[in-house]
BAPAKOL-539287 format. One line per 4 residues: number of its first residue (from 1); their letters; for each residue x, y, z of N, C-alpha, C. Coordinates in Angstrom, 2 decimals. Last residue first. Example, Ala and Ser with C-alpha at 12.3 -4.5 7.8 and 13.67 -1.06 7.14 Angstrom:
2
2	sa	12.85/-2.25/7.08/13.67/-1.06/7.14/12.90/0.03/7.87 ~ 13.19/-5.69/7.80/12.30/-4.50/7.80/13.20/-3.30/7.80
END
This chain:
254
254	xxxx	108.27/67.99/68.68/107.87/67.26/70.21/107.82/66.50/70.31 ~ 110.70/70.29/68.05/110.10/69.24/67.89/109.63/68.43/69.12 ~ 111.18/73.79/69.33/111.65/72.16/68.96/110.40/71.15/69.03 ~ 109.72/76.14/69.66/110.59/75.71/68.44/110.96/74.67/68.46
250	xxxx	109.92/75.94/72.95/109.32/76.59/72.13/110.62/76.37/70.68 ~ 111.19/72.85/73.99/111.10/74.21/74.05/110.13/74.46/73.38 ~ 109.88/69.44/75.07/110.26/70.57/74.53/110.24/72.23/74.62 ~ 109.71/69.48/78.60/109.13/68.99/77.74/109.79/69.87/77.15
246	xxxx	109.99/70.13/81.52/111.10/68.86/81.18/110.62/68.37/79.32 ~ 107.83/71.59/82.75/109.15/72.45/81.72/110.45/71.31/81.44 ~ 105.75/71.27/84.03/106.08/70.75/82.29/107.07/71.38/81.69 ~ 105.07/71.88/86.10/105.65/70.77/86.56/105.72/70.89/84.75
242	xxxx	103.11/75.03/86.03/102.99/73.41/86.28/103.25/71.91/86.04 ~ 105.60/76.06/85.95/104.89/76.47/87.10/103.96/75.18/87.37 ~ 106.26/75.80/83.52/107.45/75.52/84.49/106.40/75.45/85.86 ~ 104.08/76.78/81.96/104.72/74.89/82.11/105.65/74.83/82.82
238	xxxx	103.96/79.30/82.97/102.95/78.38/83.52/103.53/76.89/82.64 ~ 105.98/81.08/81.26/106.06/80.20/82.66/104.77/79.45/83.22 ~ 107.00/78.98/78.12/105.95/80.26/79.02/105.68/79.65/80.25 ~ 110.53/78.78/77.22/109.51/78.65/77.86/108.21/79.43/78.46
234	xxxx	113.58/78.52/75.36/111.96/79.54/75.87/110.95/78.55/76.04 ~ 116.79/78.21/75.93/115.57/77.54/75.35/114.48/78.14/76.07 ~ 120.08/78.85/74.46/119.02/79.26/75.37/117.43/78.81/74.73 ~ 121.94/78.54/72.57/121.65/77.72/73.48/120.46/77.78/74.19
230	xxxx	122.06/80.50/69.87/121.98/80.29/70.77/121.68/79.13/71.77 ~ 122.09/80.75/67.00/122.87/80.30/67.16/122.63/79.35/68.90 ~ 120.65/83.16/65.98/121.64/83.20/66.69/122.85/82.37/66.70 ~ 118.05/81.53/65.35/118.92/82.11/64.28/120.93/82.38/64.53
226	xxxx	117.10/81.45/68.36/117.74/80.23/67.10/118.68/80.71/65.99 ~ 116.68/83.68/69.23/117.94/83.25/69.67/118.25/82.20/68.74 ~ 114.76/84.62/67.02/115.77/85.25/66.82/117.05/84.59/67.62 ~ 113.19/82.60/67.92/113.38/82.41/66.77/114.02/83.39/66.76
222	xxxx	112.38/83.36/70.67/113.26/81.91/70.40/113.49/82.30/68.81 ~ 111.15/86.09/70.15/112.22/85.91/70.96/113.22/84.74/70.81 ~ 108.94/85.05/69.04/109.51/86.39/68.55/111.04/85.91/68.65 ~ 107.74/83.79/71.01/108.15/82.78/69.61/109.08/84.02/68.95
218	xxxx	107.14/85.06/73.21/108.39/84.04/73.63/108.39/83.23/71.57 ~ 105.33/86.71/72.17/106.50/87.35/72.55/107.80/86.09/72.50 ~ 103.52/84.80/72.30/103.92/85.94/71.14/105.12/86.67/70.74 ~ 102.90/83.68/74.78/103.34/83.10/73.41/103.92/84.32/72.37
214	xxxx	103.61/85.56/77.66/102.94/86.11/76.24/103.68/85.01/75.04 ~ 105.40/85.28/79.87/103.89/85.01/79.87/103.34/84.53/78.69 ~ 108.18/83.95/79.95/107.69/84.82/79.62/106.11/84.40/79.74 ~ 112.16/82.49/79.76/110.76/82.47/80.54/109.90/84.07/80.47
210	xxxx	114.79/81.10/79.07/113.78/82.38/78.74/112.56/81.95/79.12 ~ 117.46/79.36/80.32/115.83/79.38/79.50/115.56/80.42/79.92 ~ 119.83/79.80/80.98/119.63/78.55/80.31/118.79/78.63/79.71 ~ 121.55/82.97/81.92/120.52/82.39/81.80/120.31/80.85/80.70
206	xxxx	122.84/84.77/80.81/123.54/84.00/81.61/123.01/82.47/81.78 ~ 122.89/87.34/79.87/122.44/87.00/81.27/122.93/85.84/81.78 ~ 123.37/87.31/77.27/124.39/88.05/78.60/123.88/87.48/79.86 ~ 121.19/86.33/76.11/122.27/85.58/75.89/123.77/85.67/76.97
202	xxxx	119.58/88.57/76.58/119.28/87.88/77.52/120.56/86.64/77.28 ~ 120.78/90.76/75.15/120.94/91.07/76.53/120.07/89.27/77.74 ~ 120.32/89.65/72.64/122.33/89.66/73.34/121.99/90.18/74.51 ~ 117.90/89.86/72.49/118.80/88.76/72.01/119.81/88.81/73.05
198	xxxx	117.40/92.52/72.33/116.69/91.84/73.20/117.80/90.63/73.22 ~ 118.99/93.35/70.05/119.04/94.07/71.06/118.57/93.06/72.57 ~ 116.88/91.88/68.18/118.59/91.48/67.95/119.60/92.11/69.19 ~ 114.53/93.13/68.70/115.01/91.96/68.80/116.10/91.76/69.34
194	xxxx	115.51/95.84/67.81/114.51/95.82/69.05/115.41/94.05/69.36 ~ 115.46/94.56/64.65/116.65/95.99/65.35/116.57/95.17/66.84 ~ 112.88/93.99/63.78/114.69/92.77/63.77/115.25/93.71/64.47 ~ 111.14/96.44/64.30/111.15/95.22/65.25/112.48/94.20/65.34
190	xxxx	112.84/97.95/61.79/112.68/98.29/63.77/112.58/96.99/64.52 ~ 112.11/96.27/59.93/113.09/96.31/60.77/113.54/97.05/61.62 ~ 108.93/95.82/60.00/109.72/94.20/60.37/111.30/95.15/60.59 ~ 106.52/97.17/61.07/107.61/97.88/60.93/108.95/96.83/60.95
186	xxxx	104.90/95.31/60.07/104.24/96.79/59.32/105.71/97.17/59.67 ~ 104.97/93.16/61.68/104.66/93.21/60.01/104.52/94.34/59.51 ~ 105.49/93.84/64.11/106.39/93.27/63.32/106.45/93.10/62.53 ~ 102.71/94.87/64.67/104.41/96.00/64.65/105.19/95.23/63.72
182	xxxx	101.03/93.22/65.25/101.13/93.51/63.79/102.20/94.10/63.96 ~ 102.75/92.39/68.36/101.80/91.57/67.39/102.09/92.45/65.91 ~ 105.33/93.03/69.50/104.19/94.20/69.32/103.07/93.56/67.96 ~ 108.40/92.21/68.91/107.05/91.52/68.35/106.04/92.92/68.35
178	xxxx	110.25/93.44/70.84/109.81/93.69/69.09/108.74/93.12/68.24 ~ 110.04/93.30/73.12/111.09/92.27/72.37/110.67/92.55/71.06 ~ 110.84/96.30/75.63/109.45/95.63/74.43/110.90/94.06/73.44 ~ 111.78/95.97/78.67/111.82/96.58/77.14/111.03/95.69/76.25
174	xxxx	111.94/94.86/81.12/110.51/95.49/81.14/110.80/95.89/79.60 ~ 114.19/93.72/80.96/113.43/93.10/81.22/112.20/93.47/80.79 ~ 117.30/95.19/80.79/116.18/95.41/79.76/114.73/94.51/80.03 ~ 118.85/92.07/82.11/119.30/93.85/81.65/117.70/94.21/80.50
170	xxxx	118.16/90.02/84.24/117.92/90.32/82.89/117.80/91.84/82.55 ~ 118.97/87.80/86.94/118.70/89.14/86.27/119.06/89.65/84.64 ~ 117.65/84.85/86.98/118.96/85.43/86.88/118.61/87.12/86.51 ~ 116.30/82.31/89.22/115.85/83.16/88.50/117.25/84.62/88.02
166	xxxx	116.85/78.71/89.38/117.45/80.07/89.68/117.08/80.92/88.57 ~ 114.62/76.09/90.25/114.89/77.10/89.21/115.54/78.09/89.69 ~ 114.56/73.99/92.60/115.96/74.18/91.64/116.01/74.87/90.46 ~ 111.03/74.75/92.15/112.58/73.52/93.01/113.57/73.74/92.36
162	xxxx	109.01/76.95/92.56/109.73/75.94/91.41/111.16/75.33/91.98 ~ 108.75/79.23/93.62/108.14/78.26/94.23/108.88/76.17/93.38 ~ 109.70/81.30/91.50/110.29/80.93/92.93/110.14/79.69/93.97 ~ 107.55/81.37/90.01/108.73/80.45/89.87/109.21/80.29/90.62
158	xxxx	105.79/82.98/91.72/104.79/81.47/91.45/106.83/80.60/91.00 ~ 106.62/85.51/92.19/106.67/84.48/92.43/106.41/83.24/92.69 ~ 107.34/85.65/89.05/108.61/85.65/89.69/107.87/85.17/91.47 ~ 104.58/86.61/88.42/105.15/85.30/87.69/106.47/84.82/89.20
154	xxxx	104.05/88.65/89.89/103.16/87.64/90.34/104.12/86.58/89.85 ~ 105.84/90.97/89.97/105.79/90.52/90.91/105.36/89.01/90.98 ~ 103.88/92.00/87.49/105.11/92.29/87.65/105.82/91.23/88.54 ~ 101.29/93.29/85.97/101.89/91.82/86.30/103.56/92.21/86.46
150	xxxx	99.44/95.46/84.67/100.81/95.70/86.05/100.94/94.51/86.81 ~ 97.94/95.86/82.61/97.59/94.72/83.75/98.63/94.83/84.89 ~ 99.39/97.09/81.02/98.15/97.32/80.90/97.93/96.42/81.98 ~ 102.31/96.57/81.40/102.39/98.01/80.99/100.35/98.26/80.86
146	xxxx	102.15/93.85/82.07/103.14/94.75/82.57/102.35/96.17/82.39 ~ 100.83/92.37/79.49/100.78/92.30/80.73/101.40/93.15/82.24 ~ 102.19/93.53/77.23/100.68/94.37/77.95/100.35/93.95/79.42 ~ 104.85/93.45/77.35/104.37/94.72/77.46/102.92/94.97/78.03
142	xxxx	106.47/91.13/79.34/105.57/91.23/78.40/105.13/92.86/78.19 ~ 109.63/90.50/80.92/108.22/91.73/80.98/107.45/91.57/79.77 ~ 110.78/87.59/80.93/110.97/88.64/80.25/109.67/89.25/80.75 ~ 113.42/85.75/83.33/112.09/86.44/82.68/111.97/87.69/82.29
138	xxxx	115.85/83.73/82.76/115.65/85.04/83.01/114.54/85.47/82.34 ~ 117.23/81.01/84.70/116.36/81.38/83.74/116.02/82.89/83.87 ~ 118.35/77.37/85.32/118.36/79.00/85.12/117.80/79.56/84.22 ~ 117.45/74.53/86.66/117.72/75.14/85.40/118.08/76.59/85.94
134	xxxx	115.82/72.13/87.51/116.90/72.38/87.56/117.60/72.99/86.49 ~ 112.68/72.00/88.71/113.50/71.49/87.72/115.15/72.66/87.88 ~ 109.55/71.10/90.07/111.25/70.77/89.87/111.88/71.21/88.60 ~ 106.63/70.62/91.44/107.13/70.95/90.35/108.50/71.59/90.53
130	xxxx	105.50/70.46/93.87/106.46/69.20/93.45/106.66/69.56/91.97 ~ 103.51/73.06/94.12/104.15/71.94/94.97/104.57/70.47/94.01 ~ 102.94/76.55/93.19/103.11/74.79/92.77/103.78/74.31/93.61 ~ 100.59/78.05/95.03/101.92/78.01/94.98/102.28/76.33/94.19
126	xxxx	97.88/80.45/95.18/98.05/79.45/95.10/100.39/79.17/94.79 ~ 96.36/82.38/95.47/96.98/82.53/96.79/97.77/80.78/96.39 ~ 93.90/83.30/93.89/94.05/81.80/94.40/94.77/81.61/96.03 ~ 94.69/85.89/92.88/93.49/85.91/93.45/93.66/84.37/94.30
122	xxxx	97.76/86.14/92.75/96.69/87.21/93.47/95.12/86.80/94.24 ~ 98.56/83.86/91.45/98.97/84.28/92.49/98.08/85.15/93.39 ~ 96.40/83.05/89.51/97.23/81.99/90.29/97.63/82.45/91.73 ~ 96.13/85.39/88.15/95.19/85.07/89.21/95.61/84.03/90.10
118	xxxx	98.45/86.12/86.94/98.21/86.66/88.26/97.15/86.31/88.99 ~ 98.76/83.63/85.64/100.01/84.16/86.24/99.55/84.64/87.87 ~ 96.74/84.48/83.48/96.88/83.02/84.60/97.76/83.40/85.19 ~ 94.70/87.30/83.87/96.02/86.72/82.76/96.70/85.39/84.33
114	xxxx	91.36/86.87/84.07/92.66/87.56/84.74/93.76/87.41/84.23 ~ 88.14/88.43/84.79/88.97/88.50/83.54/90.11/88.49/84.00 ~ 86.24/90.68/86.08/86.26/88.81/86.12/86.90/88.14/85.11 ~ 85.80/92.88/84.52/85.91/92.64/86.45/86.40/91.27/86.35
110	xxxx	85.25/92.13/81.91/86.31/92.95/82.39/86.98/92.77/83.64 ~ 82.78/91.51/82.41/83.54/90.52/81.94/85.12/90.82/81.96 ~ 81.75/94.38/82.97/81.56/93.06/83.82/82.39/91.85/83.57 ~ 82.20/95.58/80.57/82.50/96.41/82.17/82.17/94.46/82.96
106	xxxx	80.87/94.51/78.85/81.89/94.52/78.68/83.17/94.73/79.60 ~ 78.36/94.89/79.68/78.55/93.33/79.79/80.13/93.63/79.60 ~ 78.58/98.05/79.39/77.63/97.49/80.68/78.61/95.82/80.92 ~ 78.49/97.82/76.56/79.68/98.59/77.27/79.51/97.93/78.71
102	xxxx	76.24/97.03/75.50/77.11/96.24/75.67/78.64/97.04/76.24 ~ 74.74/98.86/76.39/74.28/97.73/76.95/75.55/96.77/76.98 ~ 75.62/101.37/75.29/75.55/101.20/77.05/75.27/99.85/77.34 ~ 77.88/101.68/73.04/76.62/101.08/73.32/76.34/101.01/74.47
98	xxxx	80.34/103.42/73.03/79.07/103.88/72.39/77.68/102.91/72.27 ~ 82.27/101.50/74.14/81.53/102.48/74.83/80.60/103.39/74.50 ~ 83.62/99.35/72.91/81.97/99.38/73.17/81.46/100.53/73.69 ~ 86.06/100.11/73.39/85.62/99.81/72.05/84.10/100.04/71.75
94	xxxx	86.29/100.04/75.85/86.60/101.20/75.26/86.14/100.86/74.10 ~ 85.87/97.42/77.18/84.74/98.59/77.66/85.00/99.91/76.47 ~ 88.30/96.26/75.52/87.02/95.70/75.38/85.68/96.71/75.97 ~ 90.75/96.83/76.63/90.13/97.43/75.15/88.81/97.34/75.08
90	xxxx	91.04/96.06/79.41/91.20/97.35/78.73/90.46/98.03/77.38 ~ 90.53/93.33/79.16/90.45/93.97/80.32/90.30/95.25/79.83 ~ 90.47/92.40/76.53/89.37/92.04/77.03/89.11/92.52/78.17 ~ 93.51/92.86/76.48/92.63/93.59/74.91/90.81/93.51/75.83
86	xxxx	94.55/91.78/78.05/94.63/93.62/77.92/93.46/93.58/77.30 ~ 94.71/88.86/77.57/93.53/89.55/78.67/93.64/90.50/78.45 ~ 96.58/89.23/75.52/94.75/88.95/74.84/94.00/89.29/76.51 ~ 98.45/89.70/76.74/97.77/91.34/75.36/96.59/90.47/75.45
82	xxxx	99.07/87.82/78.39/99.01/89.20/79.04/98.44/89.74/78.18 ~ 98.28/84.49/78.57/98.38/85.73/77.46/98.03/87.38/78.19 ~ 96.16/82.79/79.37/97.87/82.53/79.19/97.87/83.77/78.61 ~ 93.04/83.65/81.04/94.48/83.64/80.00/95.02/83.61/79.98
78	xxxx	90.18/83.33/82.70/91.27/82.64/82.80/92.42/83.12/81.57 ~ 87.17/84.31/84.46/87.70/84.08/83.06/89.58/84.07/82.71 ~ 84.83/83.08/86.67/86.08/83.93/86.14/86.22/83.08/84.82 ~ 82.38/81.96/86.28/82.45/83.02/87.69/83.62/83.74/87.24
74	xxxx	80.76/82.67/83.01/81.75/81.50/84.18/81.95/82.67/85.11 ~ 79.07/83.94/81.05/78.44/82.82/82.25/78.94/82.16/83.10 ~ 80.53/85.82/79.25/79.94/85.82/80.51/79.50/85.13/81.63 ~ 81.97/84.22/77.16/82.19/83.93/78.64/81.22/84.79/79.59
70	xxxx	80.07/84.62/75.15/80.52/83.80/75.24/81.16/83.23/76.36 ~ 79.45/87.65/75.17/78.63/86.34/74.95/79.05/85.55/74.91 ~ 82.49/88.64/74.34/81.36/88.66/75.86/80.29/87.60/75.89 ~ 82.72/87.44/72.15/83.50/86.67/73.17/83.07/87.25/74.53
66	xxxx	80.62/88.72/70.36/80.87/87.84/70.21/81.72/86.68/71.40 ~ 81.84/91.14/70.51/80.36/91.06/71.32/80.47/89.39/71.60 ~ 84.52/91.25/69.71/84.06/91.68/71.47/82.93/91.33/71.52 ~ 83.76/90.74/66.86/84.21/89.87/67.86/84.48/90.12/69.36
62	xxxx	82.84/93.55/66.40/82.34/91.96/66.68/82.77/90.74/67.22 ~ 84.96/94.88/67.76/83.71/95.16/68.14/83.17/93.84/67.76 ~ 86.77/93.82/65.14/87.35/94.08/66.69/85.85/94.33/67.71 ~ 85.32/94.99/62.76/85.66/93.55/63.55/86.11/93.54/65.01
58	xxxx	85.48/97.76/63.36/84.13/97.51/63.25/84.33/95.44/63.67 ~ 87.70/98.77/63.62/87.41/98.68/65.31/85.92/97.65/64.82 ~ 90.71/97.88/62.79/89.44/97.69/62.15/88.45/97.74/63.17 ~ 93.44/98.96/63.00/92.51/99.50/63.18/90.78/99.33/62.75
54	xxxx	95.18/97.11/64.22/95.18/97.15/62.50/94.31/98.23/62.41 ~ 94.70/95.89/66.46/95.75/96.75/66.36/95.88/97.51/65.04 ~ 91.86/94.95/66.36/91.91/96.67/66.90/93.19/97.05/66.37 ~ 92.83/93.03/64.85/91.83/93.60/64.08/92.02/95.40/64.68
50	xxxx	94.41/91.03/66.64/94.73/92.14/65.53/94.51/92.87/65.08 ~ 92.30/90.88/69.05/93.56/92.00/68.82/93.87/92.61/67.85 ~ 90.01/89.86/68.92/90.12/90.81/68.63/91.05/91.19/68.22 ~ 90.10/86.88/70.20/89.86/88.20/70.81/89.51/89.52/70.30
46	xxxx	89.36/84.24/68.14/89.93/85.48/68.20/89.09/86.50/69.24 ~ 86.92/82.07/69.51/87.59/82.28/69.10/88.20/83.36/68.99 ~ 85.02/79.31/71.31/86.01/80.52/71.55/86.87/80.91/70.24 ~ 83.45/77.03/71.46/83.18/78.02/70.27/84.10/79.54/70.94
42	xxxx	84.03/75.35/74.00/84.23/75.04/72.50/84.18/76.57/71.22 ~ 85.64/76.64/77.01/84.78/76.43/75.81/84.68/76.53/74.33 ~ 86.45/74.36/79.22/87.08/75.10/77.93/85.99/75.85/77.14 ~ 86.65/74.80/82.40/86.14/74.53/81.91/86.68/75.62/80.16
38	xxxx	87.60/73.74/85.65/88.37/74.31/84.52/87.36/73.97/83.16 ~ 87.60/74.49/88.74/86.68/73.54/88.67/87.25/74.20/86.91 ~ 90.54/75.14/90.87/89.22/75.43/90.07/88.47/74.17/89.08 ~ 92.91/74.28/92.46/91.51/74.61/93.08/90.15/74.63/92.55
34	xxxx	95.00/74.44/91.65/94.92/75.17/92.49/93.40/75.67/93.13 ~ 95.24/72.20/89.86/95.99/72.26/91.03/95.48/73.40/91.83 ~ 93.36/73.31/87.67/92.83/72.90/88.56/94.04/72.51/89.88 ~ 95.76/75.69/87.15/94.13/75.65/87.68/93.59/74.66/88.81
30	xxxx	97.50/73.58/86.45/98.04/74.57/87.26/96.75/75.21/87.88 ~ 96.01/72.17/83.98/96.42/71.36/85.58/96.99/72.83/86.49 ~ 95.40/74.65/82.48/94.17/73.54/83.15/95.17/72.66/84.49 ~ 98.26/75.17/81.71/97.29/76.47/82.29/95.86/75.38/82.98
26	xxxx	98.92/72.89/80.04/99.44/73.17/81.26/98.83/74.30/82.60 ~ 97.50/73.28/78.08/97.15/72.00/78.84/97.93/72.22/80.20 ~ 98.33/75.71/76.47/97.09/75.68/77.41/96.94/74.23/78.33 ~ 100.77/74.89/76.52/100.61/76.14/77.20/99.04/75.62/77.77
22	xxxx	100.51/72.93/74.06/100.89/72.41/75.90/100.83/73.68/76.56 ~ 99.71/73.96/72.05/98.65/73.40/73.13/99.19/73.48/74.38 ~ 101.43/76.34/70.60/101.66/75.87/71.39/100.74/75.14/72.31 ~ 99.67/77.09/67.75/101.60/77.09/67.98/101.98/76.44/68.94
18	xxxx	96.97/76.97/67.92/97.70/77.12/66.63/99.11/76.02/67.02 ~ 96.49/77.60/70.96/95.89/76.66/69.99/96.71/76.33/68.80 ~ 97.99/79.68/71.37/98.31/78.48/72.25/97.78/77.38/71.20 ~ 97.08/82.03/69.37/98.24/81.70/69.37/98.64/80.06/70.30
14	xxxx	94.40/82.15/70.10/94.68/81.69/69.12/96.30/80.98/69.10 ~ 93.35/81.33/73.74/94.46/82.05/72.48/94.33/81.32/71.34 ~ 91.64/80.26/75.59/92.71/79.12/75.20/94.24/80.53/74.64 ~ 90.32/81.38/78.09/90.11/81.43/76.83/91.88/80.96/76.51
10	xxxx	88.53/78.90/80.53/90.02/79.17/79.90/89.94/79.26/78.32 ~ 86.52/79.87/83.65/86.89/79.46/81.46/88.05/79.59/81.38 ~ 85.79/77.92/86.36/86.66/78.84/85.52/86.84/78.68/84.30 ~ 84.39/78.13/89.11/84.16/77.30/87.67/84.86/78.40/86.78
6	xxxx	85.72/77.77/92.03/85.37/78.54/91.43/85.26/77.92/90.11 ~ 86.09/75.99/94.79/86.37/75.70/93.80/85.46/76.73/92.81 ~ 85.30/77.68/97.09/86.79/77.28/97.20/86.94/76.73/95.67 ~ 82.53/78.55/96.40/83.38/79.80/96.65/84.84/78.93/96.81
2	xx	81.76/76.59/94.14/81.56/76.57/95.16/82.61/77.76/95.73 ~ 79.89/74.36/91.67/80.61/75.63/91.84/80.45/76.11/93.28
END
């Protein structure tokens, strides 16, 4: 470990693990392309989210102690996933804040905690080289990454760096796509509403592929353009970013 190669965790997601590996296999070469020394660790599991979104703070708290103890020991801490870094940037000191000790580790793991996008860009200074592809595409605003982490700027321009991707403007960008993790099970037709709204403004755009941080969001999203009908194929931008966006979409067979 060395101030140019930093030893970095990559908390994977439930959701990457489950639904999409190549997110995370792609988040390790875009890393180490950019420098870090990438390390997984085995006993990672749930962040929390649902549990806080559901209101169970007493799980949500265990499993915060549980995933502080668990990455504290890497110089940084790495996520595909704008809500699961929120939940570990934001939620994680607030949940704990009736213990000083672990409010203390929670405050620290917090500092050193980044959603891959922006540490790529912000902290690395890093840019993909010989990753290509020839497409159009309109990125979507994740809510937490955006609206709790103020990722705005960073994705758009790590793609930019991408050979023959044209980035297209997208009416509603920063609007929620209706997922909102449990939202969609507690309020399923607000969220189909939200969607079906989201849908026809990125189908307007123009756009070939949907590009987004948040698995969550981008399965929300493909499975309402499928239904559709639609052409348009979703991607999370770190496989475009590192050279893997010639591989299936999200939803197709691999």
């Amino acid at each position: 470990m060395t101030e140019d190669r930093p030893r970095v965790a990559l908390f994977v997601t439930c959701l990457v693990d489950v639904m999409r590996p190549r997110i995370g296999f792609a988040a390790i070469r875009a890393l180490e392309a950019a420098g870090c020394e990438v390390m997984v660790p085995p006993d990672q599991t749930c962040c929390g989210q649902p549990a806080l979104n559901s209101g169970d703070r007493a799980t949500a708290e265990k499993m915060a102690r549980t995933t502080i103890a668990l990455l504290e020991p890497y110089e940084a801490v790495v996520v595909p996933s704008g809500s699961c870094a929120g939940t570990i940037i934001a939620h994680y000191p607030e949940i704990l804040a009736h213990d000083p000790d672990w409010h203390a580790r929670a405050e620290a793991l917090a500092a050193k905690t980044h959603e891959i996008l922006s540490y790529l860009d912000r902290v690395r200074g890093w840019r993909p080289e010989g990753a290509a592809l020839h497409a159009s595409a309109a990125y979507h605003d994740s809510c937490s990454g955006l609206r709790e982490l103020g990722i705005k700027s960073e994705p758009r321009r790590l793609l930019d760096a991408v050979e023959g991707l044209a980035l297209k403007p997208l009416a509603g960008a920063e609007t929620c796509c209706g997922f909102g993790g449990t939202f969609c099970v507690k309020y399923p037709a607000i969220s189909n509403a939200i969607t079906e709204e989201k849908a026809a403004q990125i189908e307007a755009s123009g756009a070939e592929l949907l590009l987004a941080g948040d698995l969550g969001c981008l399965m929300n999203m493909a499975g309402k353009l499928n239904r559709r009908g639609s052409k348009v194929r979703a991607f999370h931008a770190i496989e475009l970013v590192a050279g893997m966006g010639d591989g299936p979409a999200i939803g197709e067979a691999e």
